[in-house]
PDB file with SEQRES, HELIX, SHEET and CRYST1 records, atoms N, CA, C and O in Angstrom:
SEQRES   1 A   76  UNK UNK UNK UNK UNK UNK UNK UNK UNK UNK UNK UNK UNK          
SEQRES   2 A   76  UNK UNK UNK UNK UNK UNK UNK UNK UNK UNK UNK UNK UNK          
SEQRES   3 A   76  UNK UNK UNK UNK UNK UNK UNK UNK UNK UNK UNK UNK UNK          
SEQRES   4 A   76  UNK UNK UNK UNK UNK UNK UNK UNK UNK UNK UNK UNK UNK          
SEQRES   5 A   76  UNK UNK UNK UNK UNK UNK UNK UNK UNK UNK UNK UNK UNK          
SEQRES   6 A   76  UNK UNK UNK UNK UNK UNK UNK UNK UNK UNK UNK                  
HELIX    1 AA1 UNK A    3  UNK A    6  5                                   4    
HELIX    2 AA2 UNK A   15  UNK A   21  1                                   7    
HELIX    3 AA3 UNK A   71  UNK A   75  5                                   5    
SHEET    1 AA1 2 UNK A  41  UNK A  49  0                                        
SHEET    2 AA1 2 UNK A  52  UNK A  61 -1                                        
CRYST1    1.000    1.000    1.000  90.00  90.00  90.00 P 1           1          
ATOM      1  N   UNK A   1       3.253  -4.588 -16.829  1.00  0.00           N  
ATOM      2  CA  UNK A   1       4.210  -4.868 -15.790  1.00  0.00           C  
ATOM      3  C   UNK A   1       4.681  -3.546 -15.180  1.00  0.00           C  
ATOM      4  O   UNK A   1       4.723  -2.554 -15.907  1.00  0.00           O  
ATOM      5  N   UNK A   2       5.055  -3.463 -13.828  1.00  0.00           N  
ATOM      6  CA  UNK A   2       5.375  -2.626 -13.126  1.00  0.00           C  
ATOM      7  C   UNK A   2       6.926  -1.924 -13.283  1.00  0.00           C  
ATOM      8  O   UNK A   2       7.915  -2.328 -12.672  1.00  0.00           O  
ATOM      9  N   UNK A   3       6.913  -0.997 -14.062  1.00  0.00           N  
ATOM     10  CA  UNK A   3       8.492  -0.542 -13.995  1.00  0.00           C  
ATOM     11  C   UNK A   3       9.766  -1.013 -12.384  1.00  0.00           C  
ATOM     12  O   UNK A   3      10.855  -1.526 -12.126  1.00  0.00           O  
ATOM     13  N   UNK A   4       8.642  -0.399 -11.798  1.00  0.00           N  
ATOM     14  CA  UNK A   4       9.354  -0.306 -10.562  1.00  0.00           C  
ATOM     15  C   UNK A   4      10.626  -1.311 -10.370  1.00  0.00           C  
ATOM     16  O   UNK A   4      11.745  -0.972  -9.984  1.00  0.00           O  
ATOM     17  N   UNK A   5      10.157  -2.756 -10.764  1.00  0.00           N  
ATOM     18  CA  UNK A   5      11.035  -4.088 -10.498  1.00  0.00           C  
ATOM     19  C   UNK A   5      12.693  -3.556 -11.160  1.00  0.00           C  
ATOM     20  O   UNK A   5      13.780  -3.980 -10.766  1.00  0.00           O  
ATOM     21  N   UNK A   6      12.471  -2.600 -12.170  1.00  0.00           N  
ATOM     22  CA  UNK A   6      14.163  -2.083 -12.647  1.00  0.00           C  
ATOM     23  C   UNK A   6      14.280  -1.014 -12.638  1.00  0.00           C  
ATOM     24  O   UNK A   6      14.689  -0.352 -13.592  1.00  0.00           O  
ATOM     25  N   UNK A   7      13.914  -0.540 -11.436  1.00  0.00           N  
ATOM     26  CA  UNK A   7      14.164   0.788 -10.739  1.00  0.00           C  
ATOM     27  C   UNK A   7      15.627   0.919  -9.107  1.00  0.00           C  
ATOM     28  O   UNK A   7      15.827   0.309  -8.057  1.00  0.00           O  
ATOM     29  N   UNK A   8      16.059   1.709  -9.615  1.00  0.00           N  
ATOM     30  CA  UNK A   8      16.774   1.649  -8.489  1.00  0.00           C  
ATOM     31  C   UNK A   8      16.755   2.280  -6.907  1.00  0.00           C  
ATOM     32  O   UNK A   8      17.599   2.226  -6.013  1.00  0.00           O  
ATOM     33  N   UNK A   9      15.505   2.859  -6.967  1.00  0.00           N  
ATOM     34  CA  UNK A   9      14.888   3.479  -5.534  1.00  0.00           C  
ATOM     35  C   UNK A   9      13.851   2.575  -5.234  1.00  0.00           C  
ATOM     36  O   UNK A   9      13.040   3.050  -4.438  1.00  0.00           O  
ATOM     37  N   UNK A  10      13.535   1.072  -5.729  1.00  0.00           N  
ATOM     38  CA  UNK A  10      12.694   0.105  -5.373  1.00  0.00           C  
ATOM     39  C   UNK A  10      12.672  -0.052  -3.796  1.00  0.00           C  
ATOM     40  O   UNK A  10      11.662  -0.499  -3.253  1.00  0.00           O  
ATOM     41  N   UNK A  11      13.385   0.182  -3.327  1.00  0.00           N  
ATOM     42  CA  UNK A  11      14.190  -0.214  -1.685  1.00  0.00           C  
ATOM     43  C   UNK A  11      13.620   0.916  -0.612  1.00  0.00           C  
ATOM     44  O   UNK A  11      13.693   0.669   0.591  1.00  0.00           O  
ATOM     45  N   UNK A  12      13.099   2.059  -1.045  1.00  0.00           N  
ATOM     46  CA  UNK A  12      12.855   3.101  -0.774  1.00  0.00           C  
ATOM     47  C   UNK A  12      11.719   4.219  -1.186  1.00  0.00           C  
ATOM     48  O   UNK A  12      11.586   5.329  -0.671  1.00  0.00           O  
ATOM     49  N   UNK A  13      10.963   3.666  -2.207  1.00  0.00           N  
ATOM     50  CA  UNK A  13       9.933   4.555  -2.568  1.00  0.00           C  
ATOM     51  C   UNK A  13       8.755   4.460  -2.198  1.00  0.00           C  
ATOM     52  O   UNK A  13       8.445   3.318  -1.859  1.00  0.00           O  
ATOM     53  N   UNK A  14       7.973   5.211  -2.128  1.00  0.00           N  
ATOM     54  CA  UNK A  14       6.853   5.469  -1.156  1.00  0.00           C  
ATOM     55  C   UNK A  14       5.671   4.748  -2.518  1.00  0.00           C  
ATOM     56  O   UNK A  14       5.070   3.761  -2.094  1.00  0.00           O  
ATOM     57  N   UNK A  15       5.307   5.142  -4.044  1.00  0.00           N  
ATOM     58  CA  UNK A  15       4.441   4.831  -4.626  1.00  0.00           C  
ATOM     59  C   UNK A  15       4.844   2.868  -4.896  1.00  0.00           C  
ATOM     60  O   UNK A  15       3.862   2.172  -5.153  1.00  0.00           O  
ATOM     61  N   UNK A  16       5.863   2.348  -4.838  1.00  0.00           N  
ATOM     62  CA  UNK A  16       6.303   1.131  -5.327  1.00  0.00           C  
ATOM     63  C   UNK A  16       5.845   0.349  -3.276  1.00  0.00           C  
ATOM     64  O   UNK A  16       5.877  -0.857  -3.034  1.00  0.00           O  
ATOM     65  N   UNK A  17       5.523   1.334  -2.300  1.00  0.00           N  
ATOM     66  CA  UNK A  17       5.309   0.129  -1.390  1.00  0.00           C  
ATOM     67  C   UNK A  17       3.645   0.257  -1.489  1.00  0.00           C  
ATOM     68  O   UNK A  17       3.050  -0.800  -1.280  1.00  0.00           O  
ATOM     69  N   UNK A  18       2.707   1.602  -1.827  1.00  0.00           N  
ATOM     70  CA  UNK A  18       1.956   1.773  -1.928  1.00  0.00           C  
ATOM     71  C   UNK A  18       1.024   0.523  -3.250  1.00  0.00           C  
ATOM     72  O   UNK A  18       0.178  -0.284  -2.864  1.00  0.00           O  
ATOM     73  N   UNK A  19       1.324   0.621  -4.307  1.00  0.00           N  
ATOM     74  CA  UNK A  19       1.313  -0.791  -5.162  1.00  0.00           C  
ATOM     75  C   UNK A  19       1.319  -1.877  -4.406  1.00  0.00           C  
ATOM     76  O   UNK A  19       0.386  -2.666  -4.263  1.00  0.00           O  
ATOM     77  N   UNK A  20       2.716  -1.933  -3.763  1.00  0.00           N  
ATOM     78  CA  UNK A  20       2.572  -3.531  -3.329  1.00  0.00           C  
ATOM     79  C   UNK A  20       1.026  -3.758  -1.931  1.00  0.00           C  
ATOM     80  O   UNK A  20       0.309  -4.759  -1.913  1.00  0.00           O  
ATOM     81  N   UNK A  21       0.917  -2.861  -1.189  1.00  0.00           N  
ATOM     82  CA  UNK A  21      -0.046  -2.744  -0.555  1.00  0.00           C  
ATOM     83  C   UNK A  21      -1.491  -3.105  -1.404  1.00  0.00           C  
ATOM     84  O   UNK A  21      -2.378  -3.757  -0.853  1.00  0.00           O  
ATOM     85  N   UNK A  22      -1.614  -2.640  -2.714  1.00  0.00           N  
ATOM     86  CA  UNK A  22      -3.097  -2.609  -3.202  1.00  0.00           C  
ATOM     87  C   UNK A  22      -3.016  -4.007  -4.074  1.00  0.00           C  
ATOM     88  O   UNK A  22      -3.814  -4.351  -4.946  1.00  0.00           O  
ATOM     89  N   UNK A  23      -1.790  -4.765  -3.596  1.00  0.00           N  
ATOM     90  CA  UNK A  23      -1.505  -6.357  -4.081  1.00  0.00           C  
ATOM     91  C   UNK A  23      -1.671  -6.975  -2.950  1.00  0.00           C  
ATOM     92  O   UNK A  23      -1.446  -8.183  -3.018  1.00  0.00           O  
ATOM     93  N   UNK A  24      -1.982  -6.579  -1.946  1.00  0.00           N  
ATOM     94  CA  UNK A  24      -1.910  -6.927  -1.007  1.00  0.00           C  
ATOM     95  C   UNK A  24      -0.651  -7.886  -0.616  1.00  0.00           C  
ATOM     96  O   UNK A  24      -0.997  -8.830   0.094  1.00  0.00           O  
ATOM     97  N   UNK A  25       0.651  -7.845  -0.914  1.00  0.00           N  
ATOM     98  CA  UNK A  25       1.772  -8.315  -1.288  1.00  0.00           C  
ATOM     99  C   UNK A  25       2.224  -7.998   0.404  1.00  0.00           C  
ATOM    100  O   UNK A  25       1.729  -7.197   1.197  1.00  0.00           O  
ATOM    101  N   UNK A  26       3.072  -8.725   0.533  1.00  0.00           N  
ATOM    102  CA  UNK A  26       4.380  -8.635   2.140  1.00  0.00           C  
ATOM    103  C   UNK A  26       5.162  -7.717   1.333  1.00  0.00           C  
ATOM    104  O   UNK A  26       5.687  -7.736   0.219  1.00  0.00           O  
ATOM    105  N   UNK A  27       5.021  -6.716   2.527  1.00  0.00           N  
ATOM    106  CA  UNK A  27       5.745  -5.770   2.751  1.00  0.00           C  
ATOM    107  C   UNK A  27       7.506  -6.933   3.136  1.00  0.00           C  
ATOM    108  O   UNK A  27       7.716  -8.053   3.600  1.00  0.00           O  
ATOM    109  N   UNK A  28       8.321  -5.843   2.620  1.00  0.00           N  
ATOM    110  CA  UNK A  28       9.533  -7.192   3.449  1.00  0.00           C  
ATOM    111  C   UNK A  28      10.329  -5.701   4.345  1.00  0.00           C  
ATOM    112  O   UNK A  28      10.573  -4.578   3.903  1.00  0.00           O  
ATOM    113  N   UNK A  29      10.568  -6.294   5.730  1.00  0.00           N  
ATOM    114  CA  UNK A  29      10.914  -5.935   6.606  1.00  0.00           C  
ATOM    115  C   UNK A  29      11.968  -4.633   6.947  1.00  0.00           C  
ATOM    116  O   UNK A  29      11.882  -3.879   7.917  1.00  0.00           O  
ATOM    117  N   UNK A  30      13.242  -4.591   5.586  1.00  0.00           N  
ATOM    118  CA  UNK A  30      14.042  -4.134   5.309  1.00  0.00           C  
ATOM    119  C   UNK A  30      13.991  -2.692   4.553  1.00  0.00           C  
ATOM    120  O   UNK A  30      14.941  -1.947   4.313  1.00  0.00           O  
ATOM    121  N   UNK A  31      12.325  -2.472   4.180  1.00  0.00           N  
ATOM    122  CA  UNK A  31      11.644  -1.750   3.358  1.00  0.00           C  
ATOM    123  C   UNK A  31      11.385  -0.286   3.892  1.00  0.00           C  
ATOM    124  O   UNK A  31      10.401  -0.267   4.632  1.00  0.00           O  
ATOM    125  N   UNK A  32      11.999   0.968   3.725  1.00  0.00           N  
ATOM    126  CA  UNK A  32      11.851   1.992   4.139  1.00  0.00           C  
ATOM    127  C   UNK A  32      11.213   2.510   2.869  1.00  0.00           C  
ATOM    128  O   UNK A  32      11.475   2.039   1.763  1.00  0.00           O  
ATOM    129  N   UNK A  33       9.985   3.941   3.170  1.00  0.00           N  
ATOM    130  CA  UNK A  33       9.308   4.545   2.281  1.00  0.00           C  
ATOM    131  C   UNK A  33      10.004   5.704   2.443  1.00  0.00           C  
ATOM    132  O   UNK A  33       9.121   6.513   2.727  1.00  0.00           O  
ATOM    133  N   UNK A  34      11.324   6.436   2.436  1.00  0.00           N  
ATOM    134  CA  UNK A  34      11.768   7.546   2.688  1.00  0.00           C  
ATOM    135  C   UNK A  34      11.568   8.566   1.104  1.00  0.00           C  
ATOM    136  O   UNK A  34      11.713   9.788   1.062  1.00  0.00           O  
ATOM    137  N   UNK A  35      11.185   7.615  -0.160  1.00  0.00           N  
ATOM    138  CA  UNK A  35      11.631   8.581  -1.106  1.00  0.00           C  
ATOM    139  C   UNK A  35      10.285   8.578  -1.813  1.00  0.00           C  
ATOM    140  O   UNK A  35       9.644   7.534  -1.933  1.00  0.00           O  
ATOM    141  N   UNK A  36       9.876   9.697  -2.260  1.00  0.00           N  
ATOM    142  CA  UNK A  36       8.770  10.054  -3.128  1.00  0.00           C  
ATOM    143  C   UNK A  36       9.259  10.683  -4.370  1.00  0.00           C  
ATOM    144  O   UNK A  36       9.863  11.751  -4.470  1.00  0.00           O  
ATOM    145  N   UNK A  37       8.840   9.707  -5.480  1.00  0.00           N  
ATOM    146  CA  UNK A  37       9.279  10.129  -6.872  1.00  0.00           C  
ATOM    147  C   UNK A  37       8.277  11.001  -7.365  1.00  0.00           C  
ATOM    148  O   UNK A  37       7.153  11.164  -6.890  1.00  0.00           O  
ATOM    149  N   UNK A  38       8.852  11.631  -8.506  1.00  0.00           N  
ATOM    150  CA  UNK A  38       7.685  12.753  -8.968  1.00  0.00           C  
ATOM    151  C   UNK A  38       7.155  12.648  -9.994  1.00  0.00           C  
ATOM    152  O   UNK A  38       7.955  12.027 -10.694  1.00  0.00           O  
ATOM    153  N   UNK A  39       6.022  12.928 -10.732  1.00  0.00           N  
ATOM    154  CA  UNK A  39       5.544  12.509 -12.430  1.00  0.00           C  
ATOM    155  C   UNK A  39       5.026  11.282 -12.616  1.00  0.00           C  
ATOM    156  O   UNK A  39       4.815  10.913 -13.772  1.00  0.00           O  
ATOM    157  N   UNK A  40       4.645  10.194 -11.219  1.00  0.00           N  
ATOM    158  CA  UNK A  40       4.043   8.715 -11.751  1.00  0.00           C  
ATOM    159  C   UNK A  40       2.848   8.683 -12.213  1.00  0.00           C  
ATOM    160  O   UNK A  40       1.886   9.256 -11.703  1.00  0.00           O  
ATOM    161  N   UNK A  41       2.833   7.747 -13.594  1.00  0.00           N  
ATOM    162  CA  UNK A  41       1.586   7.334 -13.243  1.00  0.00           C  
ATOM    163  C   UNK A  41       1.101   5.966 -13.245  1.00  0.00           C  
ATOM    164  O   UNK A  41       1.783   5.104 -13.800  1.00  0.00           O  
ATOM    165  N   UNK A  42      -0.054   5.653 -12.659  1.00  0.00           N  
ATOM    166  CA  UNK A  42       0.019   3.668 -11.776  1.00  0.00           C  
ATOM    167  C   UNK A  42      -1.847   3.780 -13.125  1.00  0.00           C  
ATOM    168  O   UNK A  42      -2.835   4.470 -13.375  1.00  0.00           O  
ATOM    169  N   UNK A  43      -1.374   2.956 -13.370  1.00  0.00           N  
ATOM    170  CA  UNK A  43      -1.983   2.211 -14.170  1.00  0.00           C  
ATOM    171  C   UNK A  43      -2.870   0.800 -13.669  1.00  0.00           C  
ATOM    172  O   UNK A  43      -2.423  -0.346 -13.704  1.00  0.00           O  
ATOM    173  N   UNK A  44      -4.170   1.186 -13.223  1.00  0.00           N  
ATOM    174  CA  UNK A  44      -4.927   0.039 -12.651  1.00  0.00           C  
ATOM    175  C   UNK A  44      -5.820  -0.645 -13.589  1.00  0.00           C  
ATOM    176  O   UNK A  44      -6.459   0.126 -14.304  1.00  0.00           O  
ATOM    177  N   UNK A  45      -6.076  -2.182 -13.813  1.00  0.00           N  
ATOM    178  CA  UNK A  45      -6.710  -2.770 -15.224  1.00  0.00           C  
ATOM    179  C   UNK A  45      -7.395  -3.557 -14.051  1.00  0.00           C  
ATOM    180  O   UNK A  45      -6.923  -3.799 -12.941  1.00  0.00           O  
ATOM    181  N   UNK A  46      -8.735  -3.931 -14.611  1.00  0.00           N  
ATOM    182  CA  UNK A  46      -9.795  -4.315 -13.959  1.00  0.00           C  
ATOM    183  C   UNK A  46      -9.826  -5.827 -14.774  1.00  0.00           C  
ATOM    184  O   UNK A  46      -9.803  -5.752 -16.003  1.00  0.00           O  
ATOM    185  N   UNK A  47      -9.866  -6.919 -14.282  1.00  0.00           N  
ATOM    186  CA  UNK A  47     -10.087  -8.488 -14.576  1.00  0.00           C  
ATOM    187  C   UNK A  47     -11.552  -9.420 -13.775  1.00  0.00           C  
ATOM    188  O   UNK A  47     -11.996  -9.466 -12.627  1.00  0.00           O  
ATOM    189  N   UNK A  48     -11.848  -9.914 -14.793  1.00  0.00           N  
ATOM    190  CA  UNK A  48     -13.474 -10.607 -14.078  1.00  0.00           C  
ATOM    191  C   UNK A  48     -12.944 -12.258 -14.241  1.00  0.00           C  
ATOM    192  O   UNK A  48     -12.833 -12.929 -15.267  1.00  0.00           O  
ATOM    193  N   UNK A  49     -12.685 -12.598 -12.897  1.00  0.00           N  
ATOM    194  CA  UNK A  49     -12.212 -13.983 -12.939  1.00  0.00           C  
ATOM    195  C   UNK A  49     -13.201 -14.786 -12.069  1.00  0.00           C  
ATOM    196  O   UNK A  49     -12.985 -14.865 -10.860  1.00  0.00           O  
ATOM    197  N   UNK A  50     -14.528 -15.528 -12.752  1.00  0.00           N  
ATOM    198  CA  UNK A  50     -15.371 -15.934 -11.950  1.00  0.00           C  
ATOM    199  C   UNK A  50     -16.248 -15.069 -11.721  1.00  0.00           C  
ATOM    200  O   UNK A  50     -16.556 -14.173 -12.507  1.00  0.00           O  
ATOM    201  N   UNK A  51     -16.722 -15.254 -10.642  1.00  0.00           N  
ATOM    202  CA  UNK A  51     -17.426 -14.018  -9.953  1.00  0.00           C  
ATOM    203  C   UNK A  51     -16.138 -12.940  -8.899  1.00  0.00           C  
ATOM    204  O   UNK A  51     -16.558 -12.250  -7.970  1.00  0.00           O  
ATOM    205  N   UNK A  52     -15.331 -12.962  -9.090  1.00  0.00           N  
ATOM    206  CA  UNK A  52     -14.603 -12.102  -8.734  1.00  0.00           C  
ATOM    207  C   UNK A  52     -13.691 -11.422  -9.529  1.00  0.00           C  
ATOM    208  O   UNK A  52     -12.956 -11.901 -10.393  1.00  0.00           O  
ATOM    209  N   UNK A  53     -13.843  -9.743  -9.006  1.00  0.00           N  
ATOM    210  CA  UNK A  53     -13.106  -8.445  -9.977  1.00  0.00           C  
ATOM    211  C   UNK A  53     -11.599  -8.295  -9.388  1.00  0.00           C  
ATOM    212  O   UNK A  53     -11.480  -7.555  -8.412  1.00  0.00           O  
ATOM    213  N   UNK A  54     -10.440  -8.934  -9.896  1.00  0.00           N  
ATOM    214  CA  UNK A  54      -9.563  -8.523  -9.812  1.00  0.00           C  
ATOM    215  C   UNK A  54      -8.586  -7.255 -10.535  1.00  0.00           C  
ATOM    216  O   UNK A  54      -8.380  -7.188 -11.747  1.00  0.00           O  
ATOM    217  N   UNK A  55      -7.996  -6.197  -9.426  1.00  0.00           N  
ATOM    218  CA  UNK A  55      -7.592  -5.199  -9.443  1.00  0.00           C  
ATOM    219  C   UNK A  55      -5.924  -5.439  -9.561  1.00  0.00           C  
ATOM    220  O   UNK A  55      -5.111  -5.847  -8.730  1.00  0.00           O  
ATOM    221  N   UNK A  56      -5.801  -5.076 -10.736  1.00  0.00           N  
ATOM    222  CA  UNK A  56      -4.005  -5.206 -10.909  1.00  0.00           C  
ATOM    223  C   UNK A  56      -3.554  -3.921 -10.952  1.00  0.00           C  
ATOM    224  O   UNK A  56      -4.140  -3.186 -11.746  1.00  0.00           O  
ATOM    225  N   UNK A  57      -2.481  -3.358 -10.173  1.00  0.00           N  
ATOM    226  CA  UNK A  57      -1.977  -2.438 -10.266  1.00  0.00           C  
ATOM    227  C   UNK A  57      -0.589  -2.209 -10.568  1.00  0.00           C  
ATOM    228  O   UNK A  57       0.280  -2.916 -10.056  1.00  0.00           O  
ATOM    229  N   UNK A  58      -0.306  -1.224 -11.403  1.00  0.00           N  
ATOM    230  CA  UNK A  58       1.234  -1.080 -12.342  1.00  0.00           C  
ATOM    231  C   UNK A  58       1.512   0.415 -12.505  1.00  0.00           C  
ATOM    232  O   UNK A  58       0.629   1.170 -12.911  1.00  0.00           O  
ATOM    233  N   UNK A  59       2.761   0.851 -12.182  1.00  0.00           N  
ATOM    234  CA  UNK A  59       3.469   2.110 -12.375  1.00  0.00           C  
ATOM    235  C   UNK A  59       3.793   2.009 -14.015  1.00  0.00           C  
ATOM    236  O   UNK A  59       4.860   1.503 -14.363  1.00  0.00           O  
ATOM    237  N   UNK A  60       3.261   2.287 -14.575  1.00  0.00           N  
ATOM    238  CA  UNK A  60       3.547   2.962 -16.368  1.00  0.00           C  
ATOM    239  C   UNK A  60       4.949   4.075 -16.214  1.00  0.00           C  
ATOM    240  O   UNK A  60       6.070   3.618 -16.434  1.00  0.00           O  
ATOM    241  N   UNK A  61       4.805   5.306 -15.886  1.00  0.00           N  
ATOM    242  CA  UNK A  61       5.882   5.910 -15.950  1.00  0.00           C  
ATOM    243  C   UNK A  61       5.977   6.769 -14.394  1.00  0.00           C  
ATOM    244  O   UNK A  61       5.186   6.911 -13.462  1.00  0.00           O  
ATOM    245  N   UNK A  62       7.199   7.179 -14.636  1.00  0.00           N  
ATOM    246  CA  UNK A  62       7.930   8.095 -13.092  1.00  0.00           C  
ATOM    247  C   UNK A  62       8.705   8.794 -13.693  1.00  0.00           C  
ATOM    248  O   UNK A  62       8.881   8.479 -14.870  1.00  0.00           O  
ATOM    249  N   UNK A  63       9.434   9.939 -13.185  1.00  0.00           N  
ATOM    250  CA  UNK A  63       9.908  10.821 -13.610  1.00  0.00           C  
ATOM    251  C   UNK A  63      11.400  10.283 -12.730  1.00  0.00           C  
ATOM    252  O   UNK A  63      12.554  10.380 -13.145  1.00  0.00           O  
ATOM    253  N   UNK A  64      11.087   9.896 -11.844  1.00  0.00           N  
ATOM    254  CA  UNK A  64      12.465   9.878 -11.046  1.00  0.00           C  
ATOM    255  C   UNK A  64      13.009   8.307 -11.341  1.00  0.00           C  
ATOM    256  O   UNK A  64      14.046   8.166 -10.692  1.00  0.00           O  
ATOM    257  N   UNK A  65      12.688   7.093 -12.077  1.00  0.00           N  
ATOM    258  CA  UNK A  65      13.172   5.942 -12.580  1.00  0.00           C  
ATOM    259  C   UNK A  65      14.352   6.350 -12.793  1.00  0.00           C  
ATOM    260  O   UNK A  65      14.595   7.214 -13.637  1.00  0.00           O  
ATOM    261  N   UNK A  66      15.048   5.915 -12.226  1.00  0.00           N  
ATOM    262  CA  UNK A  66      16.876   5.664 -12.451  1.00  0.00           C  
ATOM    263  C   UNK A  66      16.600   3.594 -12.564  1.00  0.00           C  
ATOM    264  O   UNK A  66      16.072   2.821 -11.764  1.00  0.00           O  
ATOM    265  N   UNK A  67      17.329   3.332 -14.089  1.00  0.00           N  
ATOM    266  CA  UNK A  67      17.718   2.254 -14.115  1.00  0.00           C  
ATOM    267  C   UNK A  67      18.518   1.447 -13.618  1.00  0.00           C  
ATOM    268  O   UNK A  67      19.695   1.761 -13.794  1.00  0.00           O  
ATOM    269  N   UNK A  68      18.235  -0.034 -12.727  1.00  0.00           N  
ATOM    270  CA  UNK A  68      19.342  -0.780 -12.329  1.00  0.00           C  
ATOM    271  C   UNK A  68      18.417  -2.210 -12.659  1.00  0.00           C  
ATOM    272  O   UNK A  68      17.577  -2.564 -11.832  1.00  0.00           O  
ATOM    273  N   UNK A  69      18.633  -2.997 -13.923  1.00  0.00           N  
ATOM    274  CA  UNK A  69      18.143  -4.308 -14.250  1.00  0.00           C  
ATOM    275  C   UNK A  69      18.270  -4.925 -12.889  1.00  0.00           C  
ATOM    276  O   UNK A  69      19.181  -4.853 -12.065  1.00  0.00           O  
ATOM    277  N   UNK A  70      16.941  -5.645 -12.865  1.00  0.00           N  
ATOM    278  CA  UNK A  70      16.472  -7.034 -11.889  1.00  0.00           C  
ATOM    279  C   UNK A  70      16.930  -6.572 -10.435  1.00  0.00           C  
ATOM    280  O   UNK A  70      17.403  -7.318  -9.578  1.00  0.00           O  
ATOM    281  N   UNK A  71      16.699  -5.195 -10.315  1.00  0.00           N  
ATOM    282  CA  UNK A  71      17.346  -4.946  -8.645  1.00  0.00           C  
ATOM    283  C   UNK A  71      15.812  -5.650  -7.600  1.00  0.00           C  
ATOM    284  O   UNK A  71      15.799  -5.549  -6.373  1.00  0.00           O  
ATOM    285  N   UNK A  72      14.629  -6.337  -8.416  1.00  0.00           N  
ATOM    286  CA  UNK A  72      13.599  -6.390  -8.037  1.00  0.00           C  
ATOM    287  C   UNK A  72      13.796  -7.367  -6.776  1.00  0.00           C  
ATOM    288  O   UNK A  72      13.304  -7.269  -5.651  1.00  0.00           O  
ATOM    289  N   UNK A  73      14.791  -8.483  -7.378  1.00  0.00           N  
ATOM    290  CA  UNK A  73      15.712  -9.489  -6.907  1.00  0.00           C  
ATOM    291  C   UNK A  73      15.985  -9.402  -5.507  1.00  0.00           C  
ATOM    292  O   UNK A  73      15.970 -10.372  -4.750  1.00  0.00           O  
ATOM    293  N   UNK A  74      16.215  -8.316  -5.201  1.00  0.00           N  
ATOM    294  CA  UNK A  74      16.948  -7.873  -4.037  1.00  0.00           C  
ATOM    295  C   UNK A  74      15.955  -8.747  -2.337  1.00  0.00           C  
ATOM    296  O   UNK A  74      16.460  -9.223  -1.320  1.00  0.00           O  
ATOM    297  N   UNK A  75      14.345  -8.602  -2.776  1.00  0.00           N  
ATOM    298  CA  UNK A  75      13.487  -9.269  -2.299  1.00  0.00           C  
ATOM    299  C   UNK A  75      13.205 -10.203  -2.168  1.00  0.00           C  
ATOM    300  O   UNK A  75      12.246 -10.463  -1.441  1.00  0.00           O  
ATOM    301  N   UNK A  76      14.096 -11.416  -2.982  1.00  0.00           N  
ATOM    302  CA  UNK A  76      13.699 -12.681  -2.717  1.00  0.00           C  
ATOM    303  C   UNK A  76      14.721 -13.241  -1.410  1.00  0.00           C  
ATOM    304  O   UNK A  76      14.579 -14.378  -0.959  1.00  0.00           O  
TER     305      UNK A  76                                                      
END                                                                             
């Protein structure tokens, strides 16, 4: 799982919109990339579902994670 979701620069970081992009996920509207954290690393695991290779992608660690539980929320 993606740290990012209890991160508190979720709203603003450049590697957490970059992820959601390679999820091909909606961007949501409100979403500025102004902040670049330093020290990540994204963790990609390869899945064979069928004849198709699904690519999951996950932030393992960041250097700049400041904690705020379920701010992931903020998106629904």
């Amino acid at each position: 799982m993606c740290i990012c979701i209890n991160c508190r620069h979720i709203k603003k970081c450049k590697i957490y919109k970059f992820i959601e992009e390679q999820h091909q996920g909606e961007i949501i509207k409100i979403y500025s990339s102004i902040f670049c954290p330093s020290d990540t690393i994204i963790s990609v695991n390869m899945k064979k579902d069928k004849s198709n290779i699904i690519l999951d992608w996950d932030l393992k660690e960041c250097s700049s994670f400041a904690e705020k539980p379920n701010n992931w929320n903020i998106f629904q």
